[in-house]
C-alpha positions, 0 to 999 in steps of 0.5 A: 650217791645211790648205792646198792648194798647187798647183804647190808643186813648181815654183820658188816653189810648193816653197820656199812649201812648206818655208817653211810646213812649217818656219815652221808647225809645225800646218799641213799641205799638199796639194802639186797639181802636174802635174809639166810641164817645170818641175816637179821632185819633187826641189826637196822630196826633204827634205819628203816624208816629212813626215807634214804633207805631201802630194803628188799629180800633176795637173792643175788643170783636172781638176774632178773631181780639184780639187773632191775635194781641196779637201774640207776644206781651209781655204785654197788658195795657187794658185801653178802657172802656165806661166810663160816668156814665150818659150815663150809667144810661141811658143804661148800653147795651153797658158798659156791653158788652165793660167792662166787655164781652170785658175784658174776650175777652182780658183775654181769648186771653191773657192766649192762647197766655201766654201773659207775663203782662196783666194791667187792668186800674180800677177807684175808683168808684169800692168802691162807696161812702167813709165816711168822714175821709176814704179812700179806700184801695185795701183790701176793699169790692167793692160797686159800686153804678151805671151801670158804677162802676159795670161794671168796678167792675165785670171786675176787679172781673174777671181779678182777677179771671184770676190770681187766677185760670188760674195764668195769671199775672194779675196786677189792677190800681184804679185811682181816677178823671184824668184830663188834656188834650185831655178829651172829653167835657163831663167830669166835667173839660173840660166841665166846662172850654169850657162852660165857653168860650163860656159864656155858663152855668156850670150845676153843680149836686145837692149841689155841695158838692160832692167830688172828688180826682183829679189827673193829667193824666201825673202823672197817666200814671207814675204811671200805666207804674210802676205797669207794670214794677216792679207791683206784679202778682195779686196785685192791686194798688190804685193811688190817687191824694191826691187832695180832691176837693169839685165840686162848689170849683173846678168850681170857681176855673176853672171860676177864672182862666178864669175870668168868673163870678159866674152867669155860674154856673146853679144848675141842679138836682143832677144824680141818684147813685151820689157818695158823696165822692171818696178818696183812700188810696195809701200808696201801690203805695207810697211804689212802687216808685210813688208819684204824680209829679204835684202840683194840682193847677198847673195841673189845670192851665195848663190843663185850658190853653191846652184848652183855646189855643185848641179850634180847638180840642174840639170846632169839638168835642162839635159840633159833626162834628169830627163823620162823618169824621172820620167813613169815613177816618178809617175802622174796621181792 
């Protein structure tokens, strides 16, 4: 199978990349990345000179760009998205025009070329705020509660709409948190345990009882390689970890195995559009084959060490140097 990838230099995108490249040993991979804040060529240094492997920095707004590398490829997993709910409240230009302009551009180019699969990767914020003793289904109302959830609700709207109008064989993963390695520093985990080594504060939102449903990225990227292969055209797929953590647990739980005191962790006003709780029903994926391959405790060790032993990775990132360099050594295609 010939798979176009895009954003497979981002944190799920490349660990989706390696786990395709080593579980499929007759499939190659076009990675499209634009390589924005959150891309890092260095998260697939040890794949790049796979002759199964492509790489090639752009946009996935580029129409022309898109519809030529599309050419013969039987499936696209279309991954890049802008991600950080932060930064999308304060702006949402640019969540808008990559997540939801940028998957009509992929789903547009898809149907000319009669792409065989096209699998959009989703998240579970689409449902906003679950109630205590719920969770999600893929049947439930999408209810997203900031610029970022809406932008990925509205792309998920329109590849659905793709298969109900145009039949392209449109297939939806909504994932709960990921976590593991190569996660840029600005997500809870990472960011939580590289503060931590450098004894600086964990600033933790509001009370810090907001809860979220942890799953390893490995265990993810099995999952999403699944649904592309023996998924449902037109079906959505939820893929839970089933590791319902409150925050201020998580952040003692990273500062224990670090052996960092408790006084890191400095309380800070709690984001606007703050999602309580996310839980996700995934009986379906259950159904498919998929349960989680990793206990959470153990992920959570080992993500805590890959960063503890990385610092060459995260610490250029955290201080922005990784920027200039890699404007300079990659150029648009």
């Amino acid at each position: 199978m010939k798979i176009l990838v895009t954003g497979g230099a981002g944190f799920i995108g490349s660990n989706f990349v390696r786990h395709v490249l080593h579980a499929h040993p007759d499939d190659s991979i076009i990675n499209l990345d634009k390589l924005t804040y959150a891309g890092n060529p260095e998260n697939l240094r040890d794949v790049e000179t796979n002759p199964r492997y492509r790489f090639v920095k752009g946009d996935i707004c580029d129409e022309a760009l898109v519809d030529d590398l599309l050419g013969g490829v039987d499936a696209v997993v279309h991954l890049a998205a802008e991600t950080h709910v932060d930064r999308s409240n304060l702006g949402a230009d640019d969540f808008l025009r990559t997540n939801v302009t940028g998957t009509y551009t992929l789903l547009e180019a898809a149907r000319r070329r009669r792409v065989g699969r096209f699998l959009a990767v989703s998240t579970d914020e689409v449902y906003g705020s679950i109630a205590a003793g719920k969770a999600a289904c893929e049947t439930d109302p999408l209810n997203p509660s900031n610029p970022y959830s809406a932008s990925k609700a509205a792309a998920d709207l329109l590849a659905r709409a793709y298969w109900l109008t145009h039949r392209l064989p449109v297939l939806i993963t909504r994932s709960s948190n990921n976590f593991g390695p190569y996660q840029y520093p600005e997500k809870v985990i990472p960011l939580f345990v590289t503060n931590a080594l450098e004894e600086r504060p964990l600033p933790l939102y509001g009370d810090g009882r907001n809860v979220r449903d942890w799953l390893y990225v490995i265990d993810n990227c099995a999952a999403i390689d699944l649904v592309l292969r023996r998924g449902e055209d037109g079906e959505i797929y939820n893929i839970g970890g089933g590791n319902e953590v409150e925050n201020l647990a998580l952040t003692r739980a990273i500062l224990e195995r670090l052996g960092k005191p408790e006084t890191f962790i400095t309380p800070v006003t709690d984001r606007p559009g703050h999602d309580r709780r996310y839980a996700l029903d995934s009986a379906k994926m259950h159904r498919l084959g998929w349960r989680p391959a990793h206990q959470f405790a153990a992920a959570l060790e080992q993500t805590v060490e890959w960063y503890r032993t990385h610092d060459e990775w995260w610490k250029p990132i955290k201080s922005g140097a990784f920027k200039a360099y890699y404007a300079s050594q990659y150029r648009s295609a």
